[in-house]
C-alpha positions as CSV (number, residue, x, y, z in Angstrom):
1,X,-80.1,68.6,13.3
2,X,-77.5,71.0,15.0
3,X,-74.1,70.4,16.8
4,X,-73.1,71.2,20.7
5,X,-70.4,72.1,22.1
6,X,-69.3,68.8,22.5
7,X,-69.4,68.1,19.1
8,X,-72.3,66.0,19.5
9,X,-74.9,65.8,16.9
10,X,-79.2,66.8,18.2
11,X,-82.0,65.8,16.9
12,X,-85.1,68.5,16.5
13,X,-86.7,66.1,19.4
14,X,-83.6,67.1,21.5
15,X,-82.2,63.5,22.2
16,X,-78.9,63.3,21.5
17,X,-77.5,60.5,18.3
18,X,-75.3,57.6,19.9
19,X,-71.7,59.3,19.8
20,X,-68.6,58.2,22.0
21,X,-70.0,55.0,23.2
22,X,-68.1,52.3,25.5
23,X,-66.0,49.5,24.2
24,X,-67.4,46.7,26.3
25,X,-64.7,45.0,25.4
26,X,-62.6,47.5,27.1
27,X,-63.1,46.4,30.7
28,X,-61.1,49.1,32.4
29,X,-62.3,52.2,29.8
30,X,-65.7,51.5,31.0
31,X,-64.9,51.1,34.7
32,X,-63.5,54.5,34.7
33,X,-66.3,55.7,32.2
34,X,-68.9,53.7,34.9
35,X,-67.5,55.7,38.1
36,X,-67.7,59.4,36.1
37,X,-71.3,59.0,35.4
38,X,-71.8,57.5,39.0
39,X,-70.4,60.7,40.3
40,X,-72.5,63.1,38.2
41,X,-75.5,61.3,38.9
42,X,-74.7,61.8,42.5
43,X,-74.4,65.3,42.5
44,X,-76.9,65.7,40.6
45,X,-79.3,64.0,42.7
46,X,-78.0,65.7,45.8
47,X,-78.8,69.0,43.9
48,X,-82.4,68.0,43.8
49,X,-82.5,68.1,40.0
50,X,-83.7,66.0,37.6
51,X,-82.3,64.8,34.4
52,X,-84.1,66.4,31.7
53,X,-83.6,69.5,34.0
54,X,-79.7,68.8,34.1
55,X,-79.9,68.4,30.3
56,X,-81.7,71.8,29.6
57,X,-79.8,73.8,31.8
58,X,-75.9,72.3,29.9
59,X,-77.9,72.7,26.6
60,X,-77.9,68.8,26.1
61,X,-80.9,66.1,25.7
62,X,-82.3,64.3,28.5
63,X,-80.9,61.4,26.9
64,X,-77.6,62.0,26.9
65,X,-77.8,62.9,30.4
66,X,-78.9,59.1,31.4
67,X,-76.3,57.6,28.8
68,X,-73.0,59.5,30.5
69,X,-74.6,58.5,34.1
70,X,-75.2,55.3,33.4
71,X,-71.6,54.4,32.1
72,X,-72.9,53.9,28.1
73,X,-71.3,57.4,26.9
74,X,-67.9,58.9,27.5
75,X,-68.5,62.7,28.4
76,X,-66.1,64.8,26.6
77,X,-64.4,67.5,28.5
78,X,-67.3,70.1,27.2
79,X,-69.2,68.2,29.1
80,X,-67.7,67.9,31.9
81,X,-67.4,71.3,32.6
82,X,-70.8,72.6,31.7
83,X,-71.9,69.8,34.7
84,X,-69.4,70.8,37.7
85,X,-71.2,74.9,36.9
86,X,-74.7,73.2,36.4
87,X,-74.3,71.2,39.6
88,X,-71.8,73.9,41.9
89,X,-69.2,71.2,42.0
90,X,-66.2,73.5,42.6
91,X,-64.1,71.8,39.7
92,X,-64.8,68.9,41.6
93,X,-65.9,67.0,38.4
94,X,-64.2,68.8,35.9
95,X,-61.5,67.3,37.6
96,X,-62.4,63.8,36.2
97,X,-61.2,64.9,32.6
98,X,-58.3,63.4,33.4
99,X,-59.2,60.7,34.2
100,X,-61.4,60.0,31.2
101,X,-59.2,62.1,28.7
102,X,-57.3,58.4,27.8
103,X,-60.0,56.0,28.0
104,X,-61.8,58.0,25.2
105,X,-59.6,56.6,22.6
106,X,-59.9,53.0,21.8
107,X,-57.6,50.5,23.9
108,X,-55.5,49.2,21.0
109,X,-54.4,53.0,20.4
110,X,-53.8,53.8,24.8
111,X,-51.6,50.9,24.3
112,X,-49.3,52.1,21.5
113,X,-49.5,55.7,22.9
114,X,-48.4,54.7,26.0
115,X,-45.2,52.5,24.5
116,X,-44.7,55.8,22.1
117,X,-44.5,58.0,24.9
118,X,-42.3,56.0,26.9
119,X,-39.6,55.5,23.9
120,X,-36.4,57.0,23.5
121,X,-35.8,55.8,19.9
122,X,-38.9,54.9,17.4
123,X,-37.7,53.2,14.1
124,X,-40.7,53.0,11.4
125,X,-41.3,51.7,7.6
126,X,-44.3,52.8,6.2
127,X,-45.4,50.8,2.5
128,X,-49.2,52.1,2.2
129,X,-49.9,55.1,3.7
130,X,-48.0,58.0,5.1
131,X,-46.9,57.0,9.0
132,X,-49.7,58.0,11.6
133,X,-47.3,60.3,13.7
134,X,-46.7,62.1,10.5
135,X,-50.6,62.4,9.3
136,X,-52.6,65.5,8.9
137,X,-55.8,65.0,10.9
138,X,-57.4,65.9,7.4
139,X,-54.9,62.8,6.2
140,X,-56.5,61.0,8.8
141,X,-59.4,61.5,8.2
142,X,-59.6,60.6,4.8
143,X,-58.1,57.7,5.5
144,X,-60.6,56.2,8.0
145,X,-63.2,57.6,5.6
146,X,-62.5,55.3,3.3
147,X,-62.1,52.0,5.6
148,X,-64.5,49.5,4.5
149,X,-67.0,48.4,6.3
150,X,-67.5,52.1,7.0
151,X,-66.4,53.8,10.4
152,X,-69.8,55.7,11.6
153,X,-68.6,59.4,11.6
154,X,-68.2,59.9,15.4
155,X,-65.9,56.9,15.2
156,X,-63.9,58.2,12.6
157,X,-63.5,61.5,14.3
158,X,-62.8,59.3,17.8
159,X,-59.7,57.8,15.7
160,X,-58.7,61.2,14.1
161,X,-58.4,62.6,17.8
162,X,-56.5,59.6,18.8
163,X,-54.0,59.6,15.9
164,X,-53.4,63.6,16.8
165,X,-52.6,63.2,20.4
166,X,-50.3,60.9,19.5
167,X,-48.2,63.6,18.0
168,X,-46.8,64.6,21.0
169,X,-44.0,63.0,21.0
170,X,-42.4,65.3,18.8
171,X,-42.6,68.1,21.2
172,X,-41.3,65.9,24.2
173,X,-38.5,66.6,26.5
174,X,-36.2,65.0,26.0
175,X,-36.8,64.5,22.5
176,X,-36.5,60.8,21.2
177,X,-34.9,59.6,18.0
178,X,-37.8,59.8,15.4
179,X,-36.6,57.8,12.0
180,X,-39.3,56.9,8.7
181,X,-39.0,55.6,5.7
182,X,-41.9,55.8,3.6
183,X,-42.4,54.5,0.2
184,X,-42.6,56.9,-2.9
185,X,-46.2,56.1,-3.7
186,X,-47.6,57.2,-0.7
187,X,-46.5,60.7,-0.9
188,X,-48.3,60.3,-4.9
189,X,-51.6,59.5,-4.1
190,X,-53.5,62.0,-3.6
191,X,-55.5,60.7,-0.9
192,X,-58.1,63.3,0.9
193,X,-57.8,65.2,-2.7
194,X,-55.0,67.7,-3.9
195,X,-55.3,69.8,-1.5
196,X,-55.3,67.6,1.5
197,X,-52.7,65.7,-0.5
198,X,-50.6,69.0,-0.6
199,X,-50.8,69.9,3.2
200,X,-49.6,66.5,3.8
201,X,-46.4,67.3,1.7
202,X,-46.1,70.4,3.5
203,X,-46.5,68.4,7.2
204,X,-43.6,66.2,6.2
205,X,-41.4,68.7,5.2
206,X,-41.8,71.0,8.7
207,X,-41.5,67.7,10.2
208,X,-38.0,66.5,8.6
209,X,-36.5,70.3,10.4
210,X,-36.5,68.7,13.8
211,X,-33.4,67.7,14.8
212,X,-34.4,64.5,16.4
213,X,-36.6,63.0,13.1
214,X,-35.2,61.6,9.6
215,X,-37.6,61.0,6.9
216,X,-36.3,59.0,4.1
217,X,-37.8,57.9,1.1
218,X,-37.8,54.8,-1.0
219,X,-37.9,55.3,-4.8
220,X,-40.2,53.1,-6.3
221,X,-37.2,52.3,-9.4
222,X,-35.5,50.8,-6.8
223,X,-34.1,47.4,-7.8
224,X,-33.8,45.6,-4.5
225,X,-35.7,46.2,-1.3
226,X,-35.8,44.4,2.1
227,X,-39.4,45.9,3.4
228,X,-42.0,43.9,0.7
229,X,-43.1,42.0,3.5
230,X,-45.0,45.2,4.7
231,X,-44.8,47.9,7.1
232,X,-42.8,47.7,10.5
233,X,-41.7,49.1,13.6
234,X,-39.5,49.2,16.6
235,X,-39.5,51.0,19.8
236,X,-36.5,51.3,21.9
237,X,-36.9,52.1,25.7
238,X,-34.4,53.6,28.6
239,X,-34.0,50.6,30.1
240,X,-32.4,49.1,27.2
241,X,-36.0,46.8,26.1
242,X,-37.7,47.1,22.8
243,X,-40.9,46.5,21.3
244,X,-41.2,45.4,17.4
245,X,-43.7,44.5,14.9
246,X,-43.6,43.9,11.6
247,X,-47.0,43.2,9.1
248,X,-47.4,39.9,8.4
249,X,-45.0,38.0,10.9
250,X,-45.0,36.9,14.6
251,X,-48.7,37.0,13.6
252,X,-48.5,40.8,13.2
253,X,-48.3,41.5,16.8
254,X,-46.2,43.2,19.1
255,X,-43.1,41.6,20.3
256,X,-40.2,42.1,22.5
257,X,-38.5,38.2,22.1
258,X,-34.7,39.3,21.4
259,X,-34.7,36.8,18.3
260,X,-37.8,38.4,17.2
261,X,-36.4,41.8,17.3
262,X,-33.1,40.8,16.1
263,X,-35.2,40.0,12.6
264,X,-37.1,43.2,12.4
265,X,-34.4,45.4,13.4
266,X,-31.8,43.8,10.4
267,X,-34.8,44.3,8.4
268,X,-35.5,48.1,9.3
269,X,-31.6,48.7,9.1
270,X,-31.0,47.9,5.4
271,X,-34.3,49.2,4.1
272,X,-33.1,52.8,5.8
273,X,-29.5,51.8,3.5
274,X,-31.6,51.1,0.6
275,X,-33.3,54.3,0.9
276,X,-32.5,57.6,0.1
277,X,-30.6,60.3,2.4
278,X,-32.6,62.7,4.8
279,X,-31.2,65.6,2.6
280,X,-31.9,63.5,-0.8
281,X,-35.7,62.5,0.6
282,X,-36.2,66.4,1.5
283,X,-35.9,67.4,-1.9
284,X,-37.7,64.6,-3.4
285,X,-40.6,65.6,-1.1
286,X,-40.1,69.1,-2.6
287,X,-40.2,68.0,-6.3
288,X,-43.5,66.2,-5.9
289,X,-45.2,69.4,-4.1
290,X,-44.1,71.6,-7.0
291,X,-45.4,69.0,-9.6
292,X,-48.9,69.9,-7.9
């Protein structure tokens, strides 16, 4: 078996393992999935060529070929480009990375993105693992390794990628207010393995330098503590709207009811008092990365 430049795995018969399939839940993803394959098939039709003839010239199987026309594969951008050469498009259909770049990452995730990317102020308690926006994709990875029922390995990959596109918000202008608080025992379990474990430590500490995030910790010999309900969230938007959840109530979905907020945000306030200082939780994260 060998890997294109896709990423996608081949079989020695040349036809391509099931990889990025469509959510068929995910009405609009496959719409958009539906009209990019439409378009490739066009031109490659109009080009006289054939399928397997498509798929030998971009260095892929047949199969694949029929899978991203017929709307049952998302194309990665790879892909995209070796077809708009292949065919003479003239960027044409290279163009159409865009509009498949979001839809590649499963809806529940666009959604958050998109609320992430639109907030001015994120407020976040983490109990089990270390926060998403603050994961290493190898953190990440490890992580969805170990989900049970097992992710297939292209899934877990499609979730890694998601969870590291996320992280652009750091790098956004203007910068939102980033704040975390993260319990001590997930920066001691050395999830991934120590050194997995260890680049973690090392990602929250170049993290806690920008100016717009605080990472706090919560000691685990801490008497009282107003998170034991689970992990939480709120986002905070321009327009003066918000958007919280917290594990376990308002049946663990999103909400934006004031009274709801009003619950989550008390909550999220006094576990940030309860925690330690930004400048305290710093050098706590250094005293467990020299213990390594």
């Amino acid at each position: 078996m060998s890997v294109v430049g896709d990423g996608t795995e081949r079989g020695e018969a040349g036809v391509d393992e099931p990889g990025w399939e469509v959510d068929p839940d995910d009405e609009s993803g496959a719409a958009v999935v539906a009209t990019v394959g439409r378009q490739i098939k066009a031109w490659r039709e109009a080009a006289g060529m054939r399928a397997g003839e498509l798929g030998t010239l971009m260095g892929y199987g047949e199969d694949l070929i029929y899978k991203v026309e017929g709307g049952h594969r998302i194309p990665r951008p790879e892909f995209m480009d070796g077809a708009d050469v292949a065919l003479g498009a003239g960027g044409k259909l290279a163009a159409m990375k865009a509009d498949i770049a979001e839809v590649r990452y499963p809806k529940k995730i666009r959604e958050l993105a998109k609320m992430e990317a639109a907030a001015v102020e994120l407020s976040a308690y983490g109990s089990h693992n270390i926060h998403g926006l603050l994961q290493t994709e190898e953190y990440a990875r490890a992580l969805f390794g170990m989900r049970r029922p097992a992710y297939s390995q292209d899934e877990v990959e499609r979730l890694v990628a998601a969870r590291v596109a996320r992280q652009s918000i750091f790098s956004r202008s203007p910068a939102p207010e980033l704040s975390f608080v993260q319990e001590e025992v997930t920066l001691r379990r050395h999830l991934g393995g120590r050194m997995v474990w260890r680049r973690q430590l090392e990602r929250l500490l170049e993290v806690s330098e920008l100016r717009h995030v605080e990472i706090r910790l919560m000691p685990t010999s801490r008497d009282e503590h107003a998170g034991m309900g689970g992990e939480m969230q709120v986002l905070k938007f321009k327009d003066g709207s918000a958007v919280g959840r917290s594990e376990g109530d308002f049946g663990s979905r999103p909400v934006s009811d004031p009274k709801y907020l009003r619950i989550i945000e008390l909550r999220c306030g006094i576990i940030r008092a309860q925690a330690l200082n930004p400048g305290e939780s710093r050098a706590f994260i250094e005293q467990v990365l020299g213990e390594t």
